[in-house]
C-alpha atoms as a printed R data frame, in Angstrom:
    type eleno elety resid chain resno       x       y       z
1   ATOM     1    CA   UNK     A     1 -16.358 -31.515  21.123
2   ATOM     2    CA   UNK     A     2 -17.918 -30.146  18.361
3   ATOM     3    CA   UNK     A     3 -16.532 -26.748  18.909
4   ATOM     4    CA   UNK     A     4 -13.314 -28.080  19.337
5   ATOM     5    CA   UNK     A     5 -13.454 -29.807  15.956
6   ATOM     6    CA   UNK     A     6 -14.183 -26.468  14.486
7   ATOM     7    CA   UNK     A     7 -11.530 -24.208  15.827
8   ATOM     8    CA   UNK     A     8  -8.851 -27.167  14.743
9   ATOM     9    CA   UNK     A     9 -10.103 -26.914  11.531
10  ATOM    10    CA   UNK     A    10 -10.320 -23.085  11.280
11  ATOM    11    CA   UNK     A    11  -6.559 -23.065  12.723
12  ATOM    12    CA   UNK     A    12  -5.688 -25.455   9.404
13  ATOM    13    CA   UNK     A    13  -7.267 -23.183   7.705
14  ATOM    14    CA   UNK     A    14  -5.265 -20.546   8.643
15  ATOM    15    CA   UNK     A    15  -1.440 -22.623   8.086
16  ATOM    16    CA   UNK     A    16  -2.569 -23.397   4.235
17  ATOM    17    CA   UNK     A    17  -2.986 -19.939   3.133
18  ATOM    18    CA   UNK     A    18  -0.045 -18.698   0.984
19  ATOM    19    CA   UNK     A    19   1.715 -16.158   3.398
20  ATOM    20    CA   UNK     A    20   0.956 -12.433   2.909
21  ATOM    21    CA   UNK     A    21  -2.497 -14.283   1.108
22  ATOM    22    CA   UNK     A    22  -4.639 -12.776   4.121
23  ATOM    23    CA   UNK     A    23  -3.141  -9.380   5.075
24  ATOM    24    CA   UNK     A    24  -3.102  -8.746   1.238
25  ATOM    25    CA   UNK     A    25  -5.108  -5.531   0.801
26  ATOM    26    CA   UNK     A    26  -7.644  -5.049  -1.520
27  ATOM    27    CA   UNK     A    27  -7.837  -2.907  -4.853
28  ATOM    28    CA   UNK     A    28 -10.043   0.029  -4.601
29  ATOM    29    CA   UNK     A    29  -9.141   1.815  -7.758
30  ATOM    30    CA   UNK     A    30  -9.199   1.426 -11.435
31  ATOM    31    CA   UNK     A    31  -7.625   4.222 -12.816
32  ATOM    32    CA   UNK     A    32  -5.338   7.602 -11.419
33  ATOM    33    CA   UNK     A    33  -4.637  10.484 -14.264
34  ATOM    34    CA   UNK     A    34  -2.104  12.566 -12.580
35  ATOM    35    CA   UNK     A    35  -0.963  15.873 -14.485
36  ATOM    36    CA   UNK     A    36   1.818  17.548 -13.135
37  ATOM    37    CA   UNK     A    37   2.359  21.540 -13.270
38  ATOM    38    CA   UNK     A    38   5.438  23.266 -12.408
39  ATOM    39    CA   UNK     A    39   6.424  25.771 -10.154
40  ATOM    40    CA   UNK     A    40   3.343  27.802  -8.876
41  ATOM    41    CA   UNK     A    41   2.970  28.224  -5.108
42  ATOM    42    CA   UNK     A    42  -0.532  27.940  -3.247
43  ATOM    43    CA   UNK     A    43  -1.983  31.070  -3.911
44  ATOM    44    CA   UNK     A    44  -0.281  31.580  -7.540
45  ATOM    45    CA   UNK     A    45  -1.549  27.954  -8.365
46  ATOM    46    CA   UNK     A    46  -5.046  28.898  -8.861
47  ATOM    47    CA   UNK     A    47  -6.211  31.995  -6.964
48  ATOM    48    CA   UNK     A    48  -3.581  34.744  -8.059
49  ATOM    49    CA   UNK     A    49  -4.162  34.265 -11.914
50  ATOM    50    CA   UNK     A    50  -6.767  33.879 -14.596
51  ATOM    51    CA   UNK     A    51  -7.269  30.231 -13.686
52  ATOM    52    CA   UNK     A    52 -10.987  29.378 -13.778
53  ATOM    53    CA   UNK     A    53 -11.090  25.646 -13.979
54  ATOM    54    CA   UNK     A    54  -9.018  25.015 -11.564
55  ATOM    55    CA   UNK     A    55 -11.003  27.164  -9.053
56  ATOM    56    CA   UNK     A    56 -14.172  25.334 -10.009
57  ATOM    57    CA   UNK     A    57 -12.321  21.985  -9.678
58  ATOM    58    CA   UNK     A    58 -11.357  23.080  -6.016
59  ATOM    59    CA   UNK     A    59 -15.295  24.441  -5.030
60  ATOM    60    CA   UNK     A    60 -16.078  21.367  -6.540
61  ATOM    61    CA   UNK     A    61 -13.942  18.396  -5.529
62  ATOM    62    CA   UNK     A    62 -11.046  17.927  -3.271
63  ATOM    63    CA   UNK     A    63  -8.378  20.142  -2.763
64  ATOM    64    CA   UNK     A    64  -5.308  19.424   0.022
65  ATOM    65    CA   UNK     A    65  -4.385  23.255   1.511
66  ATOM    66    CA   UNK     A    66  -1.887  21.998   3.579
67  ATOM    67    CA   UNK     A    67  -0.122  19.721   0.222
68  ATOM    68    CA   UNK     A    68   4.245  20.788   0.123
69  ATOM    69    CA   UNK     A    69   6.394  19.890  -2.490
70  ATOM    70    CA   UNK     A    70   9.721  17.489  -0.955
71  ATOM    71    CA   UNK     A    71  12.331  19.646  -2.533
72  ATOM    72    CA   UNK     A    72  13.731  22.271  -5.004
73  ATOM    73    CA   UNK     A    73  14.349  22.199  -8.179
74  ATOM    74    CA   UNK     A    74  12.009  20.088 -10.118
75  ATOM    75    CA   UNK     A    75  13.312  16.836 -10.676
76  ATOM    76    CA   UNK     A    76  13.350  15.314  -7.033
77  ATOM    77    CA   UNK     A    77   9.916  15.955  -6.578
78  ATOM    78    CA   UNK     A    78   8.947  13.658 -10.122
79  ATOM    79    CA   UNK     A    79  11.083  11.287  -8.661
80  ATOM    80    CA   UNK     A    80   9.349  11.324  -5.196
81  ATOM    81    CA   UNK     A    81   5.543  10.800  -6.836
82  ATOM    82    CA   UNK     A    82   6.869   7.551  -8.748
83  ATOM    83    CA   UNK     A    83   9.855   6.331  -6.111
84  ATOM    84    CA   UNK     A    84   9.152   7.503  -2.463
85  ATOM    85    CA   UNK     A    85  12.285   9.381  -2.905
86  ATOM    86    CA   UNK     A    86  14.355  12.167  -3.660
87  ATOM    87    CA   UNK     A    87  17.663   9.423  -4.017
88  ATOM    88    CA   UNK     A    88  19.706  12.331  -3.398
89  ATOM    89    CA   UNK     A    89  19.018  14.120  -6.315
90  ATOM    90    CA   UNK     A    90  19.287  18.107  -5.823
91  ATOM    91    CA   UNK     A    91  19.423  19.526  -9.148
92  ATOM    92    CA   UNK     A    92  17.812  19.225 -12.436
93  ATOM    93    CA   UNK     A    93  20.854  17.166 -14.594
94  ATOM    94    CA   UNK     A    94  19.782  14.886 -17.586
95  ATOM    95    CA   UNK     A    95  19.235  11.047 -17.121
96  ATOM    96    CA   UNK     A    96  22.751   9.211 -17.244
97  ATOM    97    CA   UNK     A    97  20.915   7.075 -20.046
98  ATOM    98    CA   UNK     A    98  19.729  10.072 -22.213
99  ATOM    99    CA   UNK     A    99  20.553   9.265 -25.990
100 ATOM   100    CA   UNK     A   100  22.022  13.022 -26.766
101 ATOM   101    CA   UNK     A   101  23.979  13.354 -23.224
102 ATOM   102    CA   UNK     A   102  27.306  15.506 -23.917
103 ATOM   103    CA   UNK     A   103  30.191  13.096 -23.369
104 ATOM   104    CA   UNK     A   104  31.586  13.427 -19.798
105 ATOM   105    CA   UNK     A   105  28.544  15.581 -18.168
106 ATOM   106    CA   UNK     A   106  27.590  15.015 -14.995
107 ATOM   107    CA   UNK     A   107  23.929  13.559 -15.024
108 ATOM   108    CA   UNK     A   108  21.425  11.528 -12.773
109 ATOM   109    CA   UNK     A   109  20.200   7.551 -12.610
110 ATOM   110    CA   UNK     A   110  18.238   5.960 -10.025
111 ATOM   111    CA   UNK     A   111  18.381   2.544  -8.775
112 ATOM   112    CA   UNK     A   112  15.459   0.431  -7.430
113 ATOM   113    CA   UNK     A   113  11.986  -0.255  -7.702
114 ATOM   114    CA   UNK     A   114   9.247   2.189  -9.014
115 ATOM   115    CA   UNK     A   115   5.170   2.465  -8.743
116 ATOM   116    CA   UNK     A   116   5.997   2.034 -12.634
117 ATOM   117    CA   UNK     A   117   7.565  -1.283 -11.737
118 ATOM   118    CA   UNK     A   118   5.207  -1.942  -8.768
119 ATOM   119    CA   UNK     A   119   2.434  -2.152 -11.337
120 ATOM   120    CA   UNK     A   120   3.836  -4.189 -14.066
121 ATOM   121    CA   UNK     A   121   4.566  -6.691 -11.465
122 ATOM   122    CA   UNK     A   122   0.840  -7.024 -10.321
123 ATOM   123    CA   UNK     A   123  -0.221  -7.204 -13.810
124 ATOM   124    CA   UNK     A   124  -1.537  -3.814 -14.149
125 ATOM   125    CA   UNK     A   125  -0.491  -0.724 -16.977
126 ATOM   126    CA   UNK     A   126   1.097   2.674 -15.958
127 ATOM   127    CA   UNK     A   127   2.141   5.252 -19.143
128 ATOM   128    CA   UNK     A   128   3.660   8.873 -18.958
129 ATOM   129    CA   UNK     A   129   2.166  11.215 -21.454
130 ATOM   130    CA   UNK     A   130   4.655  14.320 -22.432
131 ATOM   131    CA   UNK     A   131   3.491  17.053 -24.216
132 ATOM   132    CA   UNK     A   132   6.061  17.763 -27.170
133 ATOM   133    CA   UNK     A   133   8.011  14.202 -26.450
134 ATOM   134    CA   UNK     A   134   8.967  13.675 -30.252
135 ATOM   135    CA   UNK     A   135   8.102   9.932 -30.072
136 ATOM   136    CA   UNK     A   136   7.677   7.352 -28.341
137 ATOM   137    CA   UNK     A   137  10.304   6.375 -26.038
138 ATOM   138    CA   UNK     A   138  12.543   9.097 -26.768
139 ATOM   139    CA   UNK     A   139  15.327   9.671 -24.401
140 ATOM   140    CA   UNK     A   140  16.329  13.294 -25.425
141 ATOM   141    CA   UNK     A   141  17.356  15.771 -22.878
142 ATOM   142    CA   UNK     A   142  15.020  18.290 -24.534
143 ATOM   143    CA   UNK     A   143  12.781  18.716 -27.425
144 ATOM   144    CA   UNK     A   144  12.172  20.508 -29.784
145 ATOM   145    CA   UNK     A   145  16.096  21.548 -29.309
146 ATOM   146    CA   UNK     A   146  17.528  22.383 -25.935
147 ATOM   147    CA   UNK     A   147  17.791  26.056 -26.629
148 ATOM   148    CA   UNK     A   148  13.879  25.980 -27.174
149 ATOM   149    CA   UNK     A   149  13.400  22.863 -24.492
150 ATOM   150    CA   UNK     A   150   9.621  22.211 -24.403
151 ATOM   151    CA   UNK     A   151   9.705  19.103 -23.817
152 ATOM   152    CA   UNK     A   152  12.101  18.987 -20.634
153 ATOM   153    CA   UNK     A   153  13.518  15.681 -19.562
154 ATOM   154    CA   UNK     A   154  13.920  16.725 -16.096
155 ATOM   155    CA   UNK     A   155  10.020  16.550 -15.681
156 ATOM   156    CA   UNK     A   156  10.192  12.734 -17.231
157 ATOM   157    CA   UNK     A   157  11.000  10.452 -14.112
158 ATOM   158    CA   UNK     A   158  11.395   7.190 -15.859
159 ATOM   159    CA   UNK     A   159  14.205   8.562 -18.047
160 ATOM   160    CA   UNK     A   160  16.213   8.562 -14.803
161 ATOM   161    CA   UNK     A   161  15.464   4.780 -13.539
162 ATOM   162    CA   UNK     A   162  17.656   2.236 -14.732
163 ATOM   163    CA   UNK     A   163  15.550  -0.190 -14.519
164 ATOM   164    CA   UNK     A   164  12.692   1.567 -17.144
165 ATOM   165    CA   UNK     A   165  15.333   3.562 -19.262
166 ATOM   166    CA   UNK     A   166  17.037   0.453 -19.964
167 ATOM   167    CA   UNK     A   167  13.607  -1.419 -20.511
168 ATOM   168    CA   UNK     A   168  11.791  -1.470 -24.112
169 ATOM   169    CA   UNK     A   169   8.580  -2.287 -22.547
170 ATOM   170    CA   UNK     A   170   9.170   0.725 -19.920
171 ATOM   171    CA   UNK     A   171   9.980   3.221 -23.154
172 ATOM   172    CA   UNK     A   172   7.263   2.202 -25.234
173 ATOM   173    CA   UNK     A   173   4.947   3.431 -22.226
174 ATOM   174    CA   UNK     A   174   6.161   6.830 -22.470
175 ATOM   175    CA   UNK     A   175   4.205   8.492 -25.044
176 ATOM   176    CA   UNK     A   176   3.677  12.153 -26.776
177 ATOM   177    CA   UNK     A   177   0.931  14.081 -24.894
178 ATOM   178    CA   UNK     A   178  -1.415  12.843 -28.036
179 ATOM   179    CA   UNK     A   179  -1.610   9.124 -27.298
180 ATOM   180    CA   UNK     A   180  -4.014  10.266 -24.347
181 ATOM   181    CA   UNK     A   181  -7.026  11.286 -26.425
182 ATOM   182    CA   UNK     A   182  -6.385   7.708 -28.436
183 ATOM   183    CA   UNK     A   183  -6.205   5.935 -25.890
184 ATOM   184    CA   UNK     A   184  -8.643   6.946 -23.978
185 ATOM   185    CA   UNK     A   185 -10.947   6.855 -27.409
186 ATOM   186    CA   UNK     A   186  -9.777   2.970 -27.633
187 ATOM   187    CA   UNK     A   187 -10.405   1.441 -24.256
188 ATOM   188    CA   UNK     A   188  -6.789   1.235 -23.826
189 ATOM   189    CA   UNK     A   189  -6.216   4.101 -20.380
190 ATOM   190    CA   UNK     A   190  -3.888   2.525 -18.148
191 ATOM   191    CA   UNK     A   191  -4.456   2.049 -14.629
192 ATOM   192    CA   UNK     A   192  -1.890   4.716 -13.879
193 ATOM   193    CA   UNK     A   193  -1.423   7.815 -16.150
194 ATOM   194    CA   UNK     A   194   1.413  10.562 -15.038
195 ATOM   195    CA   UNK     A   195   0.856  13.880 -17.413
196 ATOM   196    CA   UNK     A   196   3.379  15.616 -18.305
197 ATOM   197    CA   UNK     A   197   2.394  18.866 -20.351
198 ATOM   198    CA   UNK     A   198   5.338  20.997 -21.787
199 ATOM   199    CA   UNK     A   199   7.330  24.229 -20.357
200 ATOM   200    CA   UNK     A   200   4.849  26.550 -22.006
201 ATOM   201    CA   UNK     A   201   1.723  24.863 -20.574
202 ATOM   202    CA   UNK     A   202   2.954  23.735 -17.063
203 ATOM   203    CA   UNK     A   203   3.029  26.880 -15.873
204 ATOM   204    CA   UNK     A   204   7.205  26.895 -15.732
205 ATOM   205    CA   UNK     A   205   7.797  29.249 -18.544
206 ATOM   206    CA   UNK     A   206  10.578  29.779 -21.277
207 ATOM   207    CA   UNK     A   207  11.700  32.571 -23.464
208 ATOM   208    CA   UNK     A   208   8.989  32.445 -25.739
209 ATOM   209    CA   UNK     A   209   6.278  31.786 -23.275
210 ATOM   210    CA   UNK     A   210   6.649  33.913 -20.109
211 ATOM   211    CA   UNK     A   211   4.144  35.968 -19.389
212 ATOM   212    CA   UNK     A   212   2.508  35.199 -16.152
213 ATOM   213    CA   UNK     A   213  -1.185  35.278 -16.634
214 ATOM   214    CA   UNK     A   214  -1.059  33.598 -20.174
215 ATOM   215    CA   UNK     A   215   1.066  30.737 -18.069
216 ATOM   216    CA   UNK     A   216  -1.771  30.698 -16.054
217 ATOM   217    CA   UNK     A   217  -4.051  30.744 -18.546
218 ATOM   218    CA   UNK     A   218  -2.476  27.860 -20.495
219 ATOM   219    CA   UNK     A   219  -1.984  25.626 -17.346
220 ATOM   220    CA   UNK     A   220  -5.574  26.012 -16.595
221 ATOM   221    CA   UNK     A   221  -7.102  25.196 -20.326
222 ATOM   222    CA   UNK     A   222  -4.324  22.212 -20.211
223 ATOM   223    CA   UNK     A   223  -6.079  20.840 -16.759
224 ATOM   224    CA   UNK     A   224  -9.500  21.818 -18.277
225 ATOM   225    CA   UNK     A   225  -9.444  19.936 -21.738
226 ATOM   226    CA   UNK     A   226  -7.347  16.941 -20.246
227 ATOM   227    CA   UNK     A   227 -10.203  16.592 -17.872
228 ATOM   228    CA   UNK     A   228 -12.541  16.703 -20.164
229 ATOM   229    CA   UNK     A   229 -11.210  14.196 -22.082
230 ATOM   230    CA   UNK     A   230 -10.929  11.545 -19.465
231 ATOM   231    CA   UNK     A   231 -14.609  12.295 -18.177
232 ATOM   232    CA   UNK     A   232 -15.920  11.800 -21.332
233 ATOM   233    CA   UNK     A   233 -13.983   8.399 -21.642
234 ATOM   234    CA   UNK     A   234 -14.821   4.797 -20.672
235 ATOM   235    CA   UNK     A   235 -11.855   4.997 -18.015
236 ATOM   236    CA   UNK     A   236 -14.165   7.361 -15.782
237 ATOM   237    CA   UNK     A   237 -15.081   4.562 -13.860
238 ATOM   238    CA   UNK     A   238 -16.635   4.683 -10.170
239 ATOM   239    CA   UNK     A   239 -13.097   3.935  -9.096
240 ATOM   240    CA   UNK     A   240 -11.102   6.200 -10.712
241 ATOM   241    CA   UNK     A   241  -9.315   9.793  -9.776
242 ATOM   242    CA   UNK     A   242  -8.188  12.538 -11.662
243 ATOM   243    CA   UNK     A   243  -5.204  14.456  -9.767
244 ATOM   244    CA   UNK     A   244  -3.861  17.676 -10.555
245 ATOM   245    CA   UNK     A   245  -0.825  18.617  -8.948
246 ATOM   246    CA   UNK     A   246   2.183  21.383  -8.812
247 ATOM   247    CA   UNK     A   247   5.511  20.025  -8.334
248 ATOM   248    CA   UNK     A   248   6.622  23.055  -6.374
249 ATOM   249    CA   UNK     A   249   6.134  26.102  -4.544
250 ATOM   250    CA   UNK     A   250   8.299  28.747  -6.199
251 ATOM   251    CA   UNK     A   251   8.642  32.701  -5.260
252 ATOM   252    CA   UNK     A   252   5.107  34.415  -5.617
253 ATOM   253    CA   UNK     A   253   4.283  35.755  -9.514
254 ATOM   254    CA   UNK     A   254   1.719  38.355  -8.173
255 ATOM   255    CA   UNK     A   255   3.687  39.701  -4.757
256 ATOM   256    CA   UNK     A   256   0.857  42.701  -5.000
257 ATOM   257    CA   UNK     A   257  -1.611  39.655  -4.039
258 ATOM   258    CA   UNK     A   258  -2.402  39.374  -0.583
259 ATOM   259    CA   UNK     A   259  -1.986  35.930   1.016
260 ATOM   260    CA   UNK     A   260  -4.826  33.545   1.177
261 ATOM   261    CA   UNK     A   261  -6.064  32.323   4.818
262 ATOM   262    CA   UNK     A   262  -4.734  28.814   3.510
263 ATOM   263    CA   UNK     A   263  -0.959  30.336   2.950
264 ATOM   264    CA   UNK     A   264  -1.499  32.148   6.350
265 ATOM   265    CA   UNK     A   265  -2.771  29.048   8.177
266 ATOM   266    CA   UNK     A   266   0.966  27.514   7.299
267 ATOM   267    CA   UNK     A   267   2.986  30.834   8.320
268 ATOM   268    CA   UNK     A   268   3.830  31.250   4.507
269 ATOM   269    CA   UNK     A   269   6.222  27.883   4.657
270 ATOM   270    CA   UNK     A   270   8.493  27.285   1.536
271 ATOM   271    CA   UNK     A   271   6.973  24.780  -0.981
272 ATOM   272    CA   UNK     A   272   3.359  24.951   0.250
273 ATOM   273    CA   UNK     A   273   1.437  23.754  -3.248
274 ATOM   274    CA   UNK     A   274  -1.858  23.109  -4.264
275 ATOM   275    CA   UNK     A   275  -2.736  19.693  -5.318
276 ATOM   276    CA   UNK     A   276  -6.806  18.841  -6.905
277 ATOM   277    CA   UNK     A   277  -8.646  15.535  -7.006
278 ATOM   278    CA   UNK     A   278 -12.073  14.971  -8.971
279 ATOM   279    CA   UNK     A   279 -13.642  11.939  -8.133
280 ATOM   280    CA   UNK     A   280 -16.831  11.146  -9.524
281 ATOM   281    CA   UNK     A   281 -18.334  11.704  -6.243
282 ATOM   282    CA   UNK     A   282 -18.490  15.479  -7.859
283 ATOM   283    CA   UNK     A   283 -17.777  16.052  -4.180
284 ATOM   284    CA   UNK     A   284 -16.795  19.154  -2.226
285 ATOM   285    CA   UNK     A   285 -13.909  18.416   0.305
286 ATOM   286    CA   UNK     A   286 -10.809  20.233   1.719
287 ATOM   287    CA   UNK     A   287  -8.122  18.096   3.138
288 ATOM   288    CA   UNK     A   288  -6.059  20.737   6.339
289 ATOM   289    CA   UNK     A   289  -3.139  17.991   7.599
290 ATOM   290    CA   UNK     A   290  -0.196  18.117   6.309
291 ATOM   291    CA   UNK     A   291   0.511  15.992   2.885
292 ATOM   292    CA   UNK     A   292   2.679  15.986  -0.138
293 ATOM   293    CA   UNK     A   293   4.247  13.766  -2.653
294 ATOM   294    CA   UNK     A   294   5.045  11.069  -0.609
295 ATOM   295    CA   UNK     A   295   1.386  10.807   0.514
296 ATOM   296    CA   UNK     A   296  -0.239  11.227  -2.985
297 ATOM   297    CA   UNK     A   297   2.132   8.376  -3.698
298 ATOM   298    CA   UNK     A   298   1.028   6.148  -1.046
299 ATOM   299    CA   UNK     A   299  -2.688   6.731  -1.594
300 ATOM   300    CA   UNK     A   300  -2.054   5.669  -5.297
301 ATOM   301    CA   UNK     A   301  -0.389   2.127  -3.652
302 ATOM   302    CA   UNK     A   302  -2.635   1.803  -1.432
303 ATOM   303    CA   UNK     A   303  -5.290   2.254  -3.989
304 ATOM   304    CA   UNK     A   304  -4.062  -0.551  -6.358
305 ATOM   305    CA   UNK     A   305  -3.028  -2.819  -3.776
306 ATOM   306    CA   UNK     A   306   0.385  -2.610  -3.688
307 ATOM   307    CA   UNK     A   307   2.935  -2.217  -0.702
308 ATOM   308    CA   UNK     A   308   4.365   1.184  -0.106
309 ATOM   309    CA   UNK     A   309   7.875   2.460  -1.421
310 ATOM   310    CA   UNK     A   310  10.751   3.861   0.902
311 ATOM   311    CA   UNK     A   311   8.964   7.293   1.893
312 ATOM   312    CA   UNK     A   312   5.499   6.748   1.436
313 ATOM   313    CA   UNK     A   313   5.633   4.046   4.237
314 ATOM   314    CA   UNK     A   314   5.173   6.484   6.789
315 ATOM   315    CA   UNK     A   315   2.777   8.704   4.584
316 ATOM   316    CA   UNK     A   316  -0.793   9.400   5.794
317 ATOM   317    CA   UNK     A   317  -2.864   8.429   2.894
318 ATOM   318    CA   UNK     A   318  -5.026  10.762   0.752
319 ATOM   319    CA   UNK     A   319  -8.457   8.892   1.739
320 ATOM   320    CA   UNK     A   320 -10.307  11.774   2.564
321 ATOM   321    CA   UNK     A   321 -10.137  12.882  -1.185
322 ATOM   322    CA   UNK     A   322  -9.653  10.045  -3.102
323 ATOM   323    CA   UNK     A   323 -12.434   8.212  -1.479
324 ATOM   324    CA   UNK     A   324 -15.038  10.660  -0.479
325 ATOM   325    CA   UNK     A   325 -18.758   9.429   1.190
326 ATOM   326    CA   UNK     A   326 -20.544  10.034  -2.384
327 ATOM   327    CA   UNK     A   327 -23.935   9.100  -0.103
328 ATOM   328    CA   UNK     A   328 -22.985  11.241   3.132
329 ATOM   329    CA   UNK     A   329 -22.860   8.083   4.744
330 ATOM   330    CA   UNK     A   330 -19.967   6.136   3.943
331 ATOM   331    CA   UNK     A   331 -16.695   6.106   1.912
332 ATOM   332    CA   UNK     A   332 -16.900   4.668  -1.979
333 ATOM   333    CA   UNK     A   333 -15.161   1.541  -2.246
């Protein structure tokens, strides 16, 4: 009888929780500091050039070899790490809503919800930090001018959803490169960071900026002092990830290089990047199944608790590198 009492009340139990209370999962991260570089392949990424951090950060944390970018050119792959999605996008036009758009070009906007949006809603901060953004919020195609286009709004994926480019709150979270180091100084990280450095430190290249191995060179003291910063900041929790990833896999830079066994183990497949992730584990891992953005972007959900967008539904997650055994024994929580 008493047993019976017991499992009636345990079954009560179970009709007064809010729905979606119990299969809610649980928040295993504080804070994610993605940086973004453009258009290296595997090998080029880090192996090819004069790229020394970024070598170390592989022998020394997690690095996917078998990571592909979702598409060519750029911009569909930004919008895939914050959307789950590509939305059809297949070229590298200016956001409908950008404030010097030429009257009557053709241009991009994206409806529907965001991991931007995703985290607002749950009561938790998300900024993008561009590297030679002129202030604040700016909606420019380019900056300093478009002839000399540093500052590239194509690698800015919240220009290009309605719902943040029409949002003050949105704008005012998208910030020159700058803000970082201050707010990192301040207390004030937020729980997501996307990284955006310009065309002459991403590794894309412009006119004034094209050599190959000072590209190289530039990504990799970008990666290396960004780093830096956030490991020497209050945000470096326990529970928090630093990610550096490649957008895309473009044609080789150093075709006199031979291939690695990583770009052999995938036949030499188009888009095969390299993505990095320090934990403060400090620990050595290599991640060989198949991944990319969608997966990184379901990780980061998965990580703060949040349901999965379009794409990254069906993503395998990231686990293995964004939650290594620190002890040997069992994965960091």
């Amino acid at each position: 009888m008493r047993w019976a009492t017991r499992a009636c009340l345990f079954l009560l139990a179970l009709l007064v929780v809010p729905r979606g209370a119990m299969a809610e999962p649980a928040r295993r991260l504080d804070h994610v500091f993605v940086l973004v570089l453009e258009n290296h392949g595997f090998d080029d990424a880090f192996l090819n050039g004069p790229t020394p951090f970024l070598r170390e950060l592989a022998a020394s944390g997690g690095l996917a070899t078998n990571y592909f970018g979702v598409a060519h050119p750029s911009l569909p792959n930004y919008l895939a790490l914050i959307g789950g999605d590509t939305f059809g996008v297949r070229d590298d036009r200016p956001s409908c809503f950008a404030s010097d758009l030429t009257p009557g070009a053709a241009c991009n906007r994206v409806e529907g919800e965001s991991l931007v949006g995703q985290l607002a809603a749950a009561g938790l901060t998300s900024a993008l930090y561009a590297e030679s953004l002129p202030e604040p919020g700016a909606m420019v195609t380019a900056a300093p001018s478009r002839a000399q286009a540093l500052y590239a709004q194509k690698h800015n994926p919240i220009a290009y959803f309605a719902a943040l480019a029409q949002n003050s709150e949105a704008l005012a979270r998208v910030k020159p490169l700058e803000a970082l180091a201050r707010d990192l100084e301040q207390g004030a990280a937020p729980n997501f960071a996307l990284i955006v450095p310009n065309q002459c430190h991403d590794g894309h290249g412009l006119e004034i900026c094209h050599d190959r191995d000072q590209l190289a060179r530039d990504y990799d003291d970008m990666a290396r002092e960004v780093f830096a910063k956030v490991r020497a900041s209050r945000a470096w929790t326990e529970r928090s990830v630093f990610v550096v990833a490649f957008d895309e896999g473009a044609r080789t830079l150093y075709p006199e290089a031979q291939p690695s066994e990583f770009t052999r183990a995938v036949g030499g497949a188009d888009n095969h990047i390299a993505t990095f992730v320090a934990t403060p584990c400090g620990k050595p891992i290599q991640e060989p199944a198949r991944r990319d953005h969608y997966a990184l972007l379901a990780t980061i959900e998965d990580g703060f608790g949040l349901p999965r967008l379009r794409k990254a539904a069906g993503a395998p997650a990231m686990d293995a590198l964004f939650f290594p055994a620190c002890d040997g024994s069992k994965a960091r929580d």
